[in-house]
C-alpha positions as CSV (number, residue, x, y, z in Angstrom):
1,X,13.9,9.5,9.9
2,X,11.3,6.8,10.7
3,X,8.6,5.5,8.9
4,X,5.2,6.5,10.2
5,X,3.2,4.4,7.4
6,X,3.9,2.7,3.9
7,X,2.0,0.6,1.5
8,X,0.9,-0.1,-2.0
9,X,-1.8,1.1,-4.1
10,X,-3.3,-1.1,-6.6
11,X,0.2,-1.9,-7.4
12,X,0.5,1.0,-9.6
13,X,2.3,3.4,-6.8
14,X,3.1,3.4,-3.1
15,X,3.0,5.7,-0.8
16,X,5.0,6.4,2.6
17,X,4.6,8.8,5.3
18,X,8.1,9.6,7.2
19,X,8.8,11.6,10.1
20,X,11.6,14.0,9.6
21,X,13.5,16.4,11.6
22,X,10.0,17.2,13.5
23,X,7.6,17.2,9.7
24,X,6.2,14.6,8.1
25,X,6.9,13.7,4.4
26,X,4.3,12.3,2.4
27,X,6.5,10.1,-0.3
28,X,4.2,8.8,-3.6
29,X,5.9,7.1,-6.5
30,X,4.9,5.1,-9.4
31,X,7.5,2.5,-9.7
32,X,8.6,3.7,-12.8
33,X,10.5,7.2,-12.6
34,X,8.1,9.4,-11.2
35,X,8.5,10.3,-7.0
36,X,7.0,13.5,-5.4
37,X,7.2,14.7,-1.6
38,X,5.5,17.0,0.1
39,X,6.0,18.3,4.2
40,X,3.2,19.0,6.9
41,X,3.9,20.3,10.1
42,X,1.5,17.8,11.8
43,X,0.2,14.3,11.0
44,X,-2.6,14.5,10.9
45,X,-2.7,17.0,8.1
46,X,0.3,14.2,5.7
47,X,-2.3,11.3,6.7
48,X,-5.1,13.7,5.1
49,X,-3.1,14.1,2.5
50,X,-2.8,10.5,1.9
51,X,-6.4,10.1,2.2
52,X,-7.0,12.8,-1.0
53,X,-4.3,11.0,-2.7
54,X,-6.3,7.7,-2.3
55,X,-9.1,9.3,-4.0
56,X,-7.7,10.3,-6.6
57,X,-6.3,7.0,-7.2
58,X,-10.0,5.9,-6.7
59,X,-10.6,7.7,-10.0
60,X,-7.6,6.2,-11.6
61,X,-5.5,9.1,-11.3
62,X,-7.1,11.3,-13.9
63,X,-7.7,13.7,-11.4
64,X,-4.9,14.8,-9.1
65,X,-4.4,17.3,-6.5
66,X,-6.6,21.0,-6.7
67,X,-4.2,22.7,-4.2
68,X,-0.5,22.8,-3.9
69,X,0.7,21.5,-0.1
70,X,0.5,25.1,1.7
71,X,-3.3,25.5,0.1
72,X,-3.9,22.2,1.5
73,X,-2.1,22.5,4.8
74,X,-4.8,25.6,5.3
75,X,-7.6,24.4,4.4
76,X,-7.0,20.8,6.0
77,X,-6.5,22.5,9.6
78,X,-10.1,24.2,9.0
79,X,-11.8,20.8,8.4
80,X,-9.9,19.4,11.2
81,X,-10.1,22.0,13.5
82,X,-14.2,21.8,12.5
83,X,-14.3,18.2,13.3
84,X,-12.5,17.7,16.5
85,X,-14.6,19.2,19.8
């Protein structure tokens, strides 16, 4: 296991990105009791991830995630796949 990238947010949660085993976890916890993971095949798709979890932390978390991680691994590989030539 080896860390890709860690850091706080707003010191209210952090949030790591691990590469494991050939996937990459996306870590997020709250410092209190609260820690959820989710696995992409790719990185690009768990630093994606990380980016919509910003936002929502951008709007104090009172709005989380639309698509559970497989949703989200499909439609992040169409807007990447769209933006790289």
């Amino acid at each position: 296991m080896s860390t890709v990238i860690e850091f706080d947010y707003k010191n209210r949660s952090y949030i790591e990105v691990l590469e494991e085993r050939g996937v990459f976890a996306v870590l997020c916890g709250d410092y209190v009791a609260n820690v959820w993971r989710e696995e992409f095949p790719t990185l690009s798709l768990a630093l994606l991830r990380v980016a919509v979890l910003v936002k929502c932390g951008e709007h104090e978390f009172e709005q989380m995630f639309a698509k559970d991680p497989e949703t989200f691994a499909r439609h992040g590989v169409l807007f990447l796949n769209g933006e790289v030539i």
